[in-house]
C-alpha positions, -999 to 999 in steps of 0.1 A, spaced: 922 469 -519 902 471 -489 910 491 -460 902 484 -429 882 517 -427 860 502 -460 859 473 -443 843 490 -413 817 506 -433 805 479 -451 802 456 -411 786 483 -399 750 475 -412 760 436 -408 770 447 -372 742 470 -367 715 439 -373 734 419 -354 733 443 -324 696 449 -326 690 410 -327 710 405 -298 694 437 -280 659 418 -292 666 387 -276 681 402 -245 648 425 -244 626 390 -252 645 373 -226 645 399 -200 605 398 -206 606 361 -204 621 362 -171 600 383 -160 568 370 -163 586 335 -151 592 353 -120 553 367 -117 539 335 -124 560 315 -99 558 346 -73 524 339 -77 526 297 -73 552 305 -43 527 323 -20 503 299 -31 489 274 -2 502 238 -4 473 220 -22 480 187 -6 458 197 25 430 213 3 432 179 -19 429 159 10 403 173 23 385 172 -12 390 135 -12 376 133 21 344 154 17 344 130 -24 344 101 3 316 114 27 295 130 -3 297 92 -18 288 79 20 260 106 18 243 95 -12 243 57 1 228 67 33 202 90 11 196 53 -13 189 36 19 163 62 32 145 64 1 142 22 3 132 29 37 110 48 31 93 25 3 92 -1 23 77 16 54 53 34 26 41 -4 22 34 -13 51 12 15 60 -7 3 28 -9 -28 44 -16 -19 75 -41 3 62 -53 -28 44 -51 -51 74 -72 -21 93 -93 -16 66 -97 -56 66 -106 -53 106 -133 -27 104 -153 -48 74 -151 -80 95 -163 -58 127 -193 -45 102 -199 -83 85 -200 -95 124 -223 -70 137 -245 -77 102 -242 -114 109 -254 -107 149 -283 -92 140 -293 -112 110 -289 -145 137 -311 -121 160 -336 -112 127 -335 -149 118 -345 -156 159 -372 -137 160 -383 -147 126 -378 -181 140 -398 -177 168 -427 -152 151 -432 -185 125 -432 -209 154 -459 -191 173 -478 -182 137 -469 -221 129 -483 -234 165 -515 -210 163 -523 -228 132 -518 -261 148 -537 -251 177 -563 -239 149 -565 -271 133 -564 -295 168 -592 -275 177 -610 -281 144 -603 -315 147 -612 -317 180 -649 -302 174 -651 -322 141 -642 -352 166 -664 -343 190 -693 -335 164 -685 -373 149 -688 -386 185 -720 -374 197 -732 -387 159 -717 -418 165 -731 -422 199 -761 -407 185 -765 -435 158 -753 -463 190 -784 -449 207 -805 -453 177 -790 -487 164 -798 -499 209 -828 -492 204 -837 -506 169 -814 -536 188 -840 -534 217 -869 -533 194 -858 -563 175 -852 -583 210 -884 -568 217 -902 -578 189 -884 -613 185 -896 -620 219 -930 -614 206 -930 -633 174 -913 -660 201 -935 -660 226 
């Protein structure tokens, strides 16, 4: 039979394994709590992060507000880009009716004198040909009074010599 002395001996390893699993876990928990106790040591003296998160949200809010503002520039900044085309355009625009003005003043002025060069050119001529006229006129007049003369006196000759046969 057993005595409780066998009995001992044959626990012993049973009791032994059991011992050094218990000592294991106590030596696995004691570890455990320890590093528990680091880690929320370390979260303890930790800030609150409500504040920081806040203020994250707030500078989320302004960097959004930001980037709206910079949208609107750069559409400003088209549109004023634009109109300095246009203007340019508009000035550009100016300074060729300014030139096509000042070309049209002195082509009136070019035409005026032109005008008046022809006129004086044209009334030479006229005054050319009056004159010609005039002496061709003048030369047709003294041949026609020359051949009034002549035919008054072939008129007078003919009285004359009527009277003659008459008498």
């Amino acid at each position: 039979k057993h005595t409780p002395e066998d009995e001992r001996r044959r626990a012993a390893p049973l009791l032994k394994s059991f011992q050094s699993e218990v000592d294991s876990l106590s030596r696995r928990a004691k570890a455990s709590e320890t590093a528990f106790l680091g880690i929320y040591k370390h979260f303890a003296d930790a800030p609150d992060p409500v504040p920081a998160l806040e203020q994250s949200s707030q500078l989320q809010r302004r960097l959004l507000s930001l980037q709206d503002v910079e949208i609107e520039n750069q559409k400003l900044r088209q549109t004023i880009g634009q109109h300095n085309k246009e203007f340019a355009q508009i000035r550009n625009q100016d300074v060729t009716v300014n030139r096509l003005r000042e070309k049209l003043r002195e082509y009136e002025e070019h035409m005026q004198d032109t005008t008046d060069a022809k006129a004086r050119e044209k009334e030479k001529q006229l005054q050319v040909q009056f004159a010609e006229k005039e002496r061709e006129m003048s030369e047709q007049n003294v041949e026609l009074v020359t051949r009034l003369a002549r035919a008054e006196q072939q008129i007078s000759s003919l009285e004359a010599s009527l009277k003659a046969s008459r008498a």
